[in-house]
C-alpha positions as CSV (number, residue, x, y, z in Angstrom):
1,X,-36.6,-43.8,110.6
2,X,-40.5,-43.8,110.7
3,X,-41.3,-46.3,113.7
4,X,-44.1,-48.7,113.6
5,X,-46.6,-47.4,116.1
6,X,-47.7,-49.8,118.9
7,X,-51.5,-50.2,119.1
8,X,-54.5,-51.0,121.2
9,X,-53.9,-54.2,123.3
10,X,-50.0,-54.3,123.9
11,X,-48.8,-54.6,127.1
12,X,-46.1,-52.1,127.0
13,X,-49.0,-49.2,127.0
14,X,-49.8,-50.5,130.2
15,X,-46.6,-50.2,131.9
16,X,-45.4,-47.5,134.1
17,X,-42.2,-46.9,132.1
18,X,-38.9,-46.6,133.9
19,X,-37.2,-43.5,134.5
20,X,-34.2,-42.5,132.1
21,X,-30.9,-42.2,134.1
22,X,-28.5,-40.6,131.5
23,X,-29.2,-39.6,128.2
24,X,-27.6,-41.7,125.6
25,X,-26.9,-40.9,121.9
26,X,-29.5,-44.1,121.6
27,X,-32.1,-41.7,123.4
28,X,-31.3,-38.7,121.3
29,X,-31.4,-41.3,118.0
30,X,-34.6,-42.1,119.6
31,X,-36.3,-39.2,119.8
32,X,-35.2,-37.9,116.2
33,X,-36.6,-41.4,115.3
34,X,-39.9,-40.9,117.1
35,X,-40.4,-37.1,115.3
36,X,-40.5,-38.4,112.2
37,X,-42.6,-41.0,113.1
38,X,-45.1,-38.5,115.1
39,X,-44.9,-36.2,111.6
40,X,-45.4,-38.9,109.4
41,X,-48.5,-40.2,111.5
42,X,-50.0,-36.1,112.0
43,X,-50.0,-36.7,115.9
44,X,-49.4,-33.7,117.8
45,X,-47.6,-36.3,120.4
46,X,-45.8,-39.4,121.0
47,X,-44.6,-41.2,123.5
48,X,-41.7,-43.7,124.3
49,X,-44.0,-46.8,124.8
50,X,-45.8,-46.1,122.0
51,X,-43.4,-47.3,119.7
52,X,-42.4,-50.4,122.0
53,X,-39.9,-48.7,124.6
54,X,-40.2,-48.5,128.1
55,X,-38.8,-45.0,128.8
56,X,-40.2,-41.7,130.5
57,X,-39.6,-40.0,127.5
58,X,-42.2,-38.0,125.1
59,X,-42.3,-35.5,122.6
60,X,-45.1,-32.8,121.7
61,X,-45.8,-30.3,119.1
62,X,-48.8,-28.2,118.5
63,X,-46.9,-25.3,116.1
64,X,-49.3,-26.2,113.9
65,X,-52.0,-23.9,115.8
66,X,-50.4,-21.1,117.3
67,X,-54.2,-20.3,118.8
68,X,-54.5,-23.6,120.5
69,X,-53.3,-21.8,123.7
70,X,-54.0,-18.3,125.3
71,X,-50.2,-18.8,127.7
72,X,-46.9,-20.2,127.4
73,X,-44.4,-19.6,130.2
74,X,-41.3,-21.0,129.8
75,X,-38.7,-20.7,132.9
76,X,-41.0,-18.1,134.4
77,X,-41.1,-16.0,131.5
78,X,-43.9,-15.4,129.4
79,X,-43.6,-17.0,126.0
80,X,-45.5,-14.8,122.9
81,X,-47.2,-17.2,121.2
82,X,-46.1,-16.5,118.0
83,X,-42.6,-17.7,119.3
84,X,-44.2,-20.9,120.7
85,X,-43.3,-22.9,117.5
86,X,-39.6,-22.2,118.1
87,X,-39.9,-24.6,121.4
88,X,-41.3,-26.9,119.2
89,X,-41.1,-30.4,119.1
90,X,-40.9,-30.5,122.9
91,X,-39.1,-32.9,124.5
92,X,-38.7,-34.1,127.6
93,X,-38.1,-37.2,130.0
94,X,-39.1,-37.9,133.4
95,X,-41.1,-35.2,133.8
96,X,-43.0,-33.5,136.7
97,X,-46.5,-32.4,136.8
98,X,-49.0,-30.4,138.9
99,X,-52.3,-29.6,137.6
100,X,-54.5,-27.1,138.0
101,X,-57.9,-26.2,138.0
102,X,-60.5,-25.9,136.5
103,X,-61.5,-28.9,134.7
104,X,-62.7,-28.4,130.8
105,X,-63.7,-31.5,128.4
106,X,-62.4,-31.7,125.2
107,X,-61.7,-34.1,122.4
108,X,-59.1,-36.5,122.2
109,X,-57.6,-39.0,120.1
110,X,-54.4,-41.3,120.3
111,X,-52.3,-42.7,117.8
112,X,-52.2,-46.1,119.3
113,X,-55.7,-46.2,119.8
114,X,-56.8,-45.7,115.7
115,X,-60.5,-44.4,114.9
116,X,-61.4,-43.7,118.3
117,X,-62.2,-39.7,119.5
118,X,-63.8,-39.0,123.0
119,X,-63.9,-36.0,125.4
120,X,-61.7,-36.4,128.1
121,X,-61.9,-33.6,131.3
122,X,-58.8,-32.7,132.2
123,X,-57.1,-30.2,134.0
124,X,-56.7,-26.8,131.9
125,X,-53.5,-25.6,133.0
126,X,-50.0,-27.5,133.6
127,X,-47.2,-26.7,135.2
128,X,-44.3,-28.8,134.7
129,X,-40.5,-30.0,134.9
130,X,-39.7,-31.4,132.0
131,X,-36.3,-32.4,131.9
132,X,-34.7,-31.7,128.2
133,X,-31.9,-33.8,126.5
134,X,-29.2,-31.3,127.1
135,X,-29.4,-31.3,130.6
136,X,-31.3,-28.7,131.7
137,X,-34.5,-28.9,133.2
138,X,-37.6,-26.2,131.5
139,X,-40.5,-25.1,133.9
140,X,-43.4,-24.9,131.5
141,X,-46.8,-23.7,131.9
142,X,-49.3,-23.4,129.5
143,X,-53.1,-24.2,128.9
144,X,-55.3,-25.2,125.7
145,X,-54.0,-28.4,123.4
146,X,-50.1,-28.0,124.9
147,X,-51.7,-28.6,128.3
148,X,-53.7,-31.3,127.1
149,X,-51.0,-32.4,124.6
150,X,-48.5,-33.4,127.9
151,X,-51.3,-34.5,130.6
152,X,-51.9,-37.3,127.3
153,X,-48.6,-38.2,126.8
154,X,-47.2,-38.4,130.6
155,X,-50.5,-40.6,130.8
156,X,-48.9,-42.9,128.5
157,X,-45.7,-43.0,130.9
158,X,-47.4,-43.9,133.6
159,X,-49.3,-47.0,131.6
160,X,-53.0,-45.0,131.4
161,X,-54.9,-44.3,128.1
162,X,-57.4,-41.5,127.7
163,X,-60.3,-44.3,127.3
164,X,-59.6,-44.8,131.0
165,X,-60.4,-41.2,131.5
166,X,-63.4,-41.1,130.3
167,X,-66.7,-40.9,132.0
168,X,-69.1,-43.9,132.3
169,X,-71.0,-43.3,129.3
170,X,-68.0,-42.3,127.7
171,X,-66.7,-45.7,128.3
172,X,-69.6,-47.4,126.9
173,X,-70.2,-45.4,123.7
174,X,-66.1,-46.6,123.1
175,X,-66.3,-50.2,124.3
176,X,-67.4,-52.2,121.5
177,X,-64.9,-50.2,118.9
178,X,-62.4,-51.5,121.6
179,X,-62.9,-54.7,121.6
180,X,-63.1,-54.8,117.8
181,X,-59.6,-53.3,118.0
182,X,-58.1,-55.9,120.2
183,X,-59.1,-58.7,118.2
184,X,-58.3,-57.0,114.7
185,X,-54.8,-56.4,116.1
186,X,-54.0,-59.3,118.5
187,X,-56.1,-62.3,117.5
């Protein structure tokens, strides 16, 4: 079922989600719910509060571009990346990150935040936990839009948008579409 995708404004993209305990079948309906709706909106990730549920839980896929990375280690092996699309839609609740250096700049976008692209600097290489439905728990790291793809999406967990990454003037050059968005969609 395509979910409607909560925007700009609402107070659940704000929150600092809570953690999931057990995985439910109403988590894996969920997340089959929230692919669709991802696929349907040509996001290359989603996260739980984005369609109005306050869960640690997000799901990424960047098969689409197999070149959008140079590395993909998965459980400490390396991944070729012409497999990467078979780990693909990744999901994974409560996750774990470290980042590392160095910083790069790139653009961004956000499915909840419509018409709005910025460059964000983030780290370019994650490691990370990510804890999968079945149990187990993958050590990932990667770099290029994957790396990007989960820094964006465990931002939304935590209640951060990439508008409140950005630098000042990055800020400013985004304000006023902002503010056009809150009113358009909560006033």
């Amino acid at each position: 079922m395509i979910m409607p995708i909560v925007q700009y404004g609402e107070a659940v993209l704000r929150k600092k989600c809570k953690l999931v305990a057990a995985v439910t079948d109403e988590h894996r309906k969920l997340v089959e719910d929230m692919v669709e709706t991802m696929v349907d909106a040509q996001g290359v990730g989603l996260a739980a509060p984005q369609v109005g549920v306050d869960l640690q839980l997000a799901i990424v896929d960047v098969s689409h571009d197999i070149e959008c990375l140079s590395f993909l280690k998965i459980d400490g092996k390396d991944v070729p990346l012409d497999e990467m699309p078979n780990h693909m839609p990744l999901v994974f609740f409560n996750p774990q990150l470290e980042l590392l250096p160095p910083e790069e700049s790139d653009k961004e976008g956000c499915l909840s935040i419509q018409g709005v692209q910025a460059k964000v600097k983030r780290p370019s290489v994650v490691k990370a936990k990510l804890p999968q439905l079945d149990g187990t728990v993958m050590e990932l790291e990667a770099d290029g839009l994957l790396a990007r793809a989960i820094q964006h999406e465990v931002d939304h967990l935590n209640g951060i948008l990439f508008t409140d990454r950005l630098s000042g003037a990055g800020k400013s050059r985004v304000s006023s579409t902002l503010k056009r968005l809150t009113k358009r969609y909560y006033h």
